[in-house]
C-alpha positions as CSV (number, residue, x, y, z in Angstrom):
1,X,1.4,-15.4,-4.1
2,X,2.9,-12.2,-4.4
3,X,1.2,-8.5,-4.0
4,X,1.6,-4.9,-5.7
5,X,-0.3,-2.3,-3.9
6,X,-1.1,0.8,-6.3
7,X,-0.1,3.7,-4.5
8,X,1.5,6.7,-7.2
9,X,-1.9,9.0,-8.0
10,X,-2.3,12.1,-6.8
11,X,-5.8,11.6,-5.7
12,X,-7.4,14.7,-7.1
13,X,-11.0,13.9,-6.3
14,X,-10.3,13.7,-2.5
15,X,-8.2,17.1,-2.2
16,X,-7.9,19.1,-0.1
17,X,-7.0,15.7,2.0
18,X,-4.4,15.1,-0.3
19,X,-2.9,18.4,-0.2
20,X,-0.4,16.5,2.0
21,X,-1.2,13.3,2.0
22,X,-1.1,11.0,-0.5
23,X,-4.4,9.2,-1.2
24,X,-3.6,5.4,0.5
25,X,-2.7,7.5,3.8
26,X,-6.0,8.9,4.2
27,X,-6.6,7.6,7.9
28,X,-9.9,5.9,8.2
29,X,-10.3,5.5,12.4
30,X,-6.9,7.4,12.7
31,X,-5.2,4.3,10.7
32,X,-4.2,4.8,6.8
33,X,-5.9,2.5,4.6
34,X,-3.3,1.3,3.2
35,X,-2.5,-0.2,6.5
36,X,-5.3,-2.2,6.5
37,X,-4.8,-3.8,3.1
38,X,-1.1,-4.7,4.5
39,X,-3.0,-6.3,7.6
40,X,-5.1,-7.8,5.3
41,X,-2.5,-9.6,2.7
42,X,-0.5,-10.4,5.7
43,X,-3.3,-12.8,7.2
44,X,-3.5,-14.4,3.8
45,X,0.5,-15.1,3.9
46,X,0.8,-12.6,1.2
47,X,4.5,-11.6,2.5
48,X,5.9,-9.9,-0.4
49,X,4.6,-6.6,-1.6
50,X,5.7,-4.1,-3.7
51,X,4.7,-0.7,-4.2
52,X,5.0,1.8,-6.7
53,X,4.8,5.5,-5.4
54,X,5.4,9.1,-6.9
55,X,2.9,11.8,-5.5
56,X,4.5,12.9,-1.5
57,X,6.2,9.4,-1.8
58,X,8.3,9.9,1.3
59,X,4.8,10.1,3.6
60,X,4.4,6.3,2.3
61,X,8.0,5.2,2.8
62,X,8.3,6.8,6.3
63,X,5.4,4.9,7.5
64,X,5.2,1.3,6.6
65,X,8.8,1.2,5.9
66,X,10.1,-2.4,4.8
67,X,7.0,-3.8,6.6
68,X,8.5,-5.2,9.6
69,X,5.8,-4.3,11.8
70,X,3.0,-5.9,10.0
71,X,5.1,-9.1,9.3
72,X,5.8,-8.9,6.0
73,X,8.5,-7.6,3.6
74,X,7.4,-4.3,1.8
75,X,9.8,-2.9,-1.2
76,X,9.7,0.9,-2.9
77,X,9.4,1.9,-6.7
78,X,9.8,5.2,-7.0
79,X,8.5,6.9,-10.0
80,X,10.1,10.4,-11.4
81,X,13.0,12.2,-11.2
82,X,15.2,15.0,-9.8
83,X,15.0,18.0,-11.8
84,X,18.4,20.1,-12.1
85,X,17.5,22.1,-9.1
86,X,17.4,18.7,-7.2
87,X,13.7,18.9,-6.5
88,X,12.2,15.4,-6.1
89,X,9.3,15.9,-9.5
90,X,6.6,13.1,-9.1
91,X,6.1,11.5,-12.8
92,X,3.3,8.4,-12.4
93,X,4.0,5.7,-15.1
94,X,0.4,4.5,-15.1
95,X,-0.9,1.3,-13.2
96,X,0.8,-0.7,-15.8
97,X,3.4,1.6,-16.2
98,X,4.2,1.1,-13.1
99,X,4.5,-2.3,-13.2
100,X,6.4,-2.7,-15.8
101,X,9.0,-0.7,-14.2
102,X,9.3,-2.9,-11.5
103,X,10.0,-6.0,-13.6
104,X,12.5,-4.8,-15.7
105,X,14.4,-3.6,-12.1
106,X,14.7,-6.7,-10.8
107,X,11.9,-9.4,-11.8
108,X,9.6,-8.7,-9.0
109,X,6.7,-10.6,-10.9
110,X,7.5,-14.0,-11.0
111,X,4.7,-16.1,-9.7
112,X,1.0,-15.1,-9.5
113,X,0.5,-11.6,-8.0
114,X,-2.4,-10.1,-6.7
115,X,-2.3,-6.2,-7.8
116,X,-4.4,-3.8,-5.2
117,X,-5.1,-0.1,-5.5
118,X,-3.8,1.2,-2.4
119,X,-7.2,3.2,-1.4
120,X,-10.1,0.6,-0.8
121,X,-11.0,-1.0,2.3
122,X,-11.8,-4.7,1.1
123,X,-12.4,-8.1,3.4
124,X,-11.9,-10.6,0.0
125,X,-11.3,-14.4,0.8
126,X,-8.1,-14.1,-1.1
127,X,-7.5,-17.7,-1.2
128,X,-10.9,-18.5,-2.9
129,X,-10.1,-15.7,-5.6
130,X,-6.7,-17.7,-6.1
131,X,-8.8,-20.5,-6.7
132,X,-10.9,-19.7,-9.1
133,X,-8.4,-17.9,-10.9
134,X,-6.3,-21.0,-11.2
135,X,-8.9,-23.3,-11.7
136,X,-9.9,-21.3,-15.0
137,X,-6.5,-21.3,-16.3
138,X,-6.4,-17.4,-16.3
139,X,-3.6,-15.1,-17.5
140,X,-5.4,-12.5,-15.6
141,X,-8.6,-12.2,-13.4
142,X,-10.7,-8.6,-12.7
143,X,-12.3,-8.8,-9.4
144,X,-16.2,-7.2,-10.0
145,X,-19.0,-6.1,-7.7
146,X,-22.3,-5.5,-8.7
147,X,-23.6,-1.6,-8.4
148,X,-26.5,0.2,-8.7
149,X,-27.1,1.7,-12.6
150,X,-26.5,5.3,-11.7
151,X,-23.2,4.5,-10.4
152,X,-21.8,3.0,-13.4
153,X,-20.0,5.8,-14.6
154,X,-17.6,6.1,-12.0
155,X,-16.1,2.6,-12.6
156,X,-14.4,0.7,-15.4
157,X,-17.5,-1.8,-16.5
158,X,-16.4,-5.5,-17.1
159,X,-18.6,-7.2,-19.8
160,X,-18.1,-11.0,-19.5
161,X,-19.6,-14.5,-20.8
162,X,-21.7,-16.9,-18.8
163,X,-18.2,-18.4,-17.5
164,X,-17.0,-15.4,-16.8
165,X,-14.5,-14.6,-19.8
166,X,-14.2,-10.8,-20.1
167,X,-15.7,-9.8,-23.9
168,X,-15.4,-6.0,-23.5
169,X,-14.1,-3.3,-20.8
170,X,-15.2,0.1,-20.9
171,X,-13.7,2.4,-18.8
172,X,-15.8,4.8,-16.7
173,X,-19.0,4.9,-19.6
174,X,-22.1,6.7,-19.3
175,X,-25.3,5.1,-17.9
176,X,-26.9,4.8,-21.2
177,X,-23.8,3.1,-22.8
178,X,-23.0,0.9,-20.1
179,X,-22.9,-2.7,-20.9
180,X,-23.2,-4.3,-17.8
181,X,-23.3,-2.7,-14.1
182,X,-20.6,-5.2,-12.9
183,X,-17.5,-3.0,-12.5
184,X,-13.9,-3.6,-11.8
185,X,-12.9,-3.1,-8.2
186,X,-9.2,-2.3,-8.7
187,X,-7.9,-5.4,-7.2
188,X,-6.3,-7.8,-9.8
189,X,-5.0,-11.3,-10.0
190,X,-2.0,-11.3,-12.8
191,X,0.3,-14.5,-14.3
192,X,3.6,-13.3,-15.5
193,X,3.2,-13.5,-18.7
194,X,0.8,-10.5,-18.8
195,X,4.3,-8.2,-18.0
196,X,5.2,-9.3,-21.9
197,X,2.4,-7.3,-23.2
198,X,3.0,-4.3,-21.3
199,X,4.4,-1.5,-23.3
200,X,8.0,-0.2,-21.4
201,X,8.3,3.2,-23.4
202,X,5.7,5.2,-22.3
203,X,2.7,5.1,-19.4
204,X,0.6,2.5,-19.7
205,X,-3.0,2.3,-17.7
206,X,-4.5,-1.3,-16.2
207,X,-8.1,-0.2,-17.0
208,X,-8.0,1.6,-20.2
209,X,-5.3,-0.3,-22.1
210,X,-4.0,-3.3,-20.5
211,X,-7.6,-4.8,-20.2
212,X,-8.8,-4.1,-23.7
213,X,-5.4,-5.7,-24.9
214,X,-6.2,-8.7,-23.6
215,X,-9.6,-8.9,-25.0
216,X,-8.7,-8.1,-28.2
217,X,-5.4,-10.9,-27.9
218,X,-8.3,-13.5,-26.9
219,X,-5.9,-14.1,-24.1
220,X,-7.7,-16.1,-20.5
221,X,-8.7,-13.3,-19.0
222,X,-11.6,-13.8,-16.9
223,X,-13.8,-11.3,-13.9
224,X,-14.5,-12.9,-10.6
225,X,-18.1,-11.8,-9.5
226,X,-17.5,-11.5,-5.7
227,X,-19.7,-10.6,-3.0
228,X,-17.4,-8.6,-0.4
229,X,-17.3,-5.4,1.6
230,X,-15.5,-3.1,-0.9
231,X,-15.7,0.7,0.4
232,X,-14.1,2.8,-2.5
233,X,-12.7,5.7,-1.2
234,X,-13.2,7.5,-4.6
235,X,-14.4,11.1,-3.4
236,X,-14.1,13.8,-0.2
237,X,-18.1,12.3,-0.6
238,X,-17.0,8.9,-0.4
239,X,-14.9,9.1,2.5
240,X,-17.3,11.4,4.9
241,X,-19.8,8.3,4.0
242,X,-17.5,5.7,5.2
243,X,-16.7,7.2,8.4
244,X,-20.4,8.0,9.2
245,X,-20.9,4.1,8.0
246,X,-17.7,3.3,10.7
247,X,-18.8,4.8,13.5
248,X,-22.1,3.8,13.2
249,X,-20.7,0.6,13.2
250,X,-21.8,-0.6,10.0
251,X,-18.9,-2.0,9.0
252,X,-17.5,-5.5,9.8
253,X,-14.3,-5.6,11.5
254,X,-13.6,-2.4,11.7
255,X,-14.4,-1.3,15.6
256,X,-13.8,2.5,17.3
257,X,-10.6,2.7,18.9
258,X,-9.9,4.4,22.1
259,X,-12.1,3.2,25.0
260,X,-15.7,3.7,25.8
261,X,-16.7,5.8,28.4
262,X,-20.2,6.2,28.0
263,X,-22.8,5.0,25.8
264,X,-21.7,5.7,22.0
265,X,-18.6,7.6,23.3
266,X,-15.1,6.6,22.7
267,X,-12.0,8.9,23.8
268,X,-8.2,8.3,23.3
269,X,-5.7,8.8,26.2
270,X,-5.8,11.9,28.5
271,X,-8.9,13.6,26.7
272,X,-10.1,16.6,28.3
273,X,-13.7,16.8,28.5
274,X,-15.6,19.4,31.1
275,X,-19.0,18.4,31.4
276,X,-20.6,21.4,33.2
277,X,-22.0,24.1,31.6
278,X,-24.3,22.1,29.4
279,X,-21.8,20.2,27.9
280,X,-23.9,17.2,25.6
281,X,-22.1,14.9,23.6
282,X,-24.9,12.6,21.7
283,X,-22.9,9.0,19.9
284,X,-21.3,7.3,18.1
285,X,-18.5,9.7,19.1
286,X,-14.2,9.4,18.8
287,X,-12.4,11.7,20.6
288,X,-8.5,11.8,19.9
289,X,-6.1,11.5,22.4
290,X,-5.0,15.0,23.9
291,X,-8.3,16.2,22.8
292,X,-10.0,18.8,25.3
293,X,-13.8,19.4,25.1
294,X,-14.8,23.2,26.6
295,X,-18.0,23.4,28.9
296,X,-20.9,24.0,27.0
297,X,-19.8,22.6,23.2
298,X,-22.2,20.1,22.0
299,X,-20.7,17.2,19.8
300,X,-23.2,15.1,18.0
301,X,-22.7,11.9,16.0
302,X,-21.2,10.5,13.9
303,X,-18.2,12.9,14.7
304,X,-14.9,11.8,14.4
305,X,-12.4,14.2,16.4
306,X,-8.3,13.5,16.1
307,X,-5.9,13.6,18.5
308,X,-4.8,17.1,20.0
309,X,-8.2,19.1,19.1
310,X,-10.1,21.4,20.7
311,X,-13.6,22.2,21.1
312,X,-14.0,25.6,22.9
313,X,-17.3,26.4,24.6
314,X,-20.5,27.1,22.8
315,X,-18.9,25.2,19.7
316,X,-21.1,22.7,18.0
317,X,-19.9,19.7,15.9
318,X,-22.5,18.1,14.0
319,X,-21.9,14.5,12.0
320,X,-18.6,15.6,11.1
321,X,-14.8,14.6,10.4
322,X,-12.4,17.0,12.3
323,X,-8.6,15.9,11.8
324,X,-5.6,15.8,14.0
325,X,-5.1,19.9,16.1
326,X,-8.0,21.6,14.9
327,X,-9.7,24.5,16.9
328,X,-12.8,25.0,16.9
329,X,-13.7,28.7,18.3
330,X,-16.4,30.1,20.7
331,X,-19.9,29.9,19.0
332,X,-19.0,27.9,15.8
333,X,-20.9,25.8,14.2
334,X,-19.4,22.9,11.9
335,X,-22.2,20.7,10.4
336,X,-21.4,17.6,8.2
337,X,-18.4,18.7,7.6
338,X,-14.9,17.8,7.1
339,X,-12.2,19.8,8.6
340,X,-8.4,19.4,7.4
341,X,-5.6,22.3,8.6
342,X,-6.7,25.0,6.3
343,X,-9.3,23.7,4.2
344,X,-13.3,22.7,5.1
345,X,-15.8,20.5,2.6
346,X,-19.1,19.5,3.3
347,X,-20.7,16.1,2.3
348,X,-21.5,17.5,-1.6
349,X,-17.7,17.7,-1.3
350,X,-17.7,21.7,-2.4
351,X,-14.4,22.9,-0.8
352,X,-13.6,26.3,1.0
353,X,-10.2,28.1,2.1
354,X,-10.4,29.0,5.6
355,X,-9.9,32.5,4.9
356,X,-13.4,32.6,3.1
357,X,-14.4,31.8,6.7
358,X,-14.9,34.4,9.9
359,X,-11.9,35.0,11.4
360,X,-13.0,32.9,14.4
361,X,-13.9,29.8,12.8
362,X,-11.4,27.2,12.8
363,X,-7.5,27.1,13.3
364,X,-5.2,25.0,14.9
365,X,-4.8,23.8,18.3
366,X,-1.2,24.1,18.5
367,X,-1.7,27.9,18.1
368,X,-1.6,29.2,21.1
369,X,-1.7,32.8,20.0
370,X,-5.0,34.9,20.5
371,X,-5.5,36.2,17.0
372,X,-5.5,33.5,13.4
373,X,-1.9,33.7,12.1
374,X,-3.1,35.0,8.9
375,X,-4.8,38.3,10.5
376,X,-1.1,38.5,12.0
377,X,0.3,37.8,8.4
378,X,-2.2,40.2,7.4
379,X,-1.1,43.2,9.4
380,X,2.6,42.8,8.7
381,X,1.8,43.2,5.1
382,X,-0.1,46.2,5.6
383,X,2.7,47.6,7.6
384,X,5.1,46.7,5.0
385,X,3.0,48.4,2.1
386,X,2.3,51.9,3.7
387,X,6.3,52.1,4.5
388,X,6.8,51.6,0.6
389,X,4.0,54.0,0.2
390,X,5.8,56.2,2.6
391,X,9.1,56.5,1.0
């Protein structure tokens, strides 16, 4: 069995993390998920994957490149173009799209393959799914989780038979249209034959017009009911819930890094941490490597600091996600929040621009200068506008 790991979007609903990174390198304990579903295909012998990517491709490429550290081969289908200007312009073909693309290259798709979006963390017996999918004769197979009612609108809903044949799909419906609360879980098992039906001159979504194709062709397609650990990194919501889940250790088989100092504290190497002055750190607790910890801060869990931080003295971090160099000043408070270069969002996932902050918030740790760069950027163009004002 093959594998294609859908990796293109630009992952609106988790910005401002994907102001620069694109959505499968959101680092869940400091490692992007999409390096766990690599890890994960891998111990099934899944050796061959493909991936399409548009949106900040090269962040993708330059990581995992062709896969030989995770044991497996790991190819590149770049979707867009290069404008006149020779600017790289992202230009997503749709899940389908996207696959489509890929076949017509070079025939990538020509045994079953198991089709993943690239920003779930899932724990799926893939060889059971196989399985069932062969023993049904299936041309394609949607693997579905049961959720709660209220949630049904968040998720393509799969409508099937008492054997599981799909009848309807409805992509993302209301509550009170909603024909079932089993949904679609963005992981796929295709035959090649479904490539045929696959339209090549335009984009072409999985969910919203691949699937009802099939039903309306009659074709074997079948959902797998499946019960798994599937965390959906849909939201900014989403993923402060799955950290707090992590490092409350919650989650199977996904364990802290770093090692454990104390009871429900975890630090990286050569962490800084002064413990006079009142210092209280209550768990469970990461803290990066290169990280240093002021006398007198208080850090209580579930916090997640990255590596190269620092939490000056009288700063509190409360249940929240701080990543990679951020400085957290004298006196400030951060309370479930998450904290990424320039941007803040709390756990209803409202967003704020560090400059609708004081002055002596947040910045970054690398910054060794006394006053935020932008009060610097500030003054210069101040100074700039009263010289035009002057002559």
């Amino acid at each position: 069995m093959k594998a294609m790991i859908l990796a293109a979007g630009k992952g609106t609903r988790v910005r401002p993390l994907t102001y620069d990174l694109p959505k499968p390198m959101i680092p869940i304990l400091g490692k992007p998920v999409m390096a766990y579903l690599v890890e994960h295909l891998a111990r099934y012998g899944v050796t061959e994957i493909m991936v399409n990517v548009s949106y900040l491709h090269e962040k993708i490429e330059e990581y995992f490149g062709e896969g030989h550290q995770f044991g497996v081969q790991i190819g590149y289908s770049f979707e867009g173009y290069t404008n006149d200007s020779g600017e790289v312009v992202p230009q997503p073909l749709g899940s389908a799209g996207g696959m489509k693309k890929i076949q017509e290259f070079g025939g990538f798709f020509d045994e079953t393959t198991i089709v993943l979006c690239g920003d779930a963390l899932i724990d799926l017996d893939l060889k059971s799914a196989l399985f069932e999918h062969r023993r049904k004769g299936a041309m394609a197979s949607v693997i579905t989780l049961e959720v709660p009612w209220d949630k049904v609108s968040s998720y393509g809903v799969v409508v099937s038979d008492d054997d599981g044949r799909i009848r309807a799909f409805q992509e993302k419906p209301p509550q009170e249209a909603a024909l079932s609360n089993c949904v679609s879980t963005g992981i796929y098992i295709f035959e090649p034959a479904v490539l045929e039906l696959i339209p090549t001159d335009r984009p072409f979504d999985i969910g919203s017009e691949l699937f009802p194709l099939l039903v309306e062709k009659g074709l074997p397609f079948f959902a797998q009911k499946r019960q798994y650990n599937w965390i959906d990194i849909g939201s900014v919501k989403d993923y402060w819930e799955v950290l707090q889940s992590v490092l409350m250790g919650e989650v199977a088989q996904l364990d802290v890094p770093g090692i454990q100092i104390d009871d429900g504290l975890w630090v990286g190497l050569n962490t800084s941490i002064d413990w006079n002055g009142g210092t209280r750190i209550e768990g469970p607790v990461y803290i990066g490597s290169g990280s240093r910890i002021e006398a007198g801060a208080t850090i209580i869990g579930p916090t997640w600091i990255g590596h190269g931080s620092h939490v000056c003295a009288g700063a509190e971090v409360v249940r929240s996600v701080l990543f990679e160099y951020t400085r957290v000043l004298p006196g400030v408070v951060l309370d479930e929040m998450i904290v990424f270069k320039d941007y803040s969002v709390d756990r209803d996932g409202e967003m704020r621009h560090v400059s609708e902050y004081d002055p002596d918030a947040w910045g970054n740790a690398r910054d060794r200068r006394k006053r935020r760069r932008h009060e610097a950027e500030a003054e210069v163009f101040n100074d700039l506008r009263a010289n035009q004002v002057n002559t």
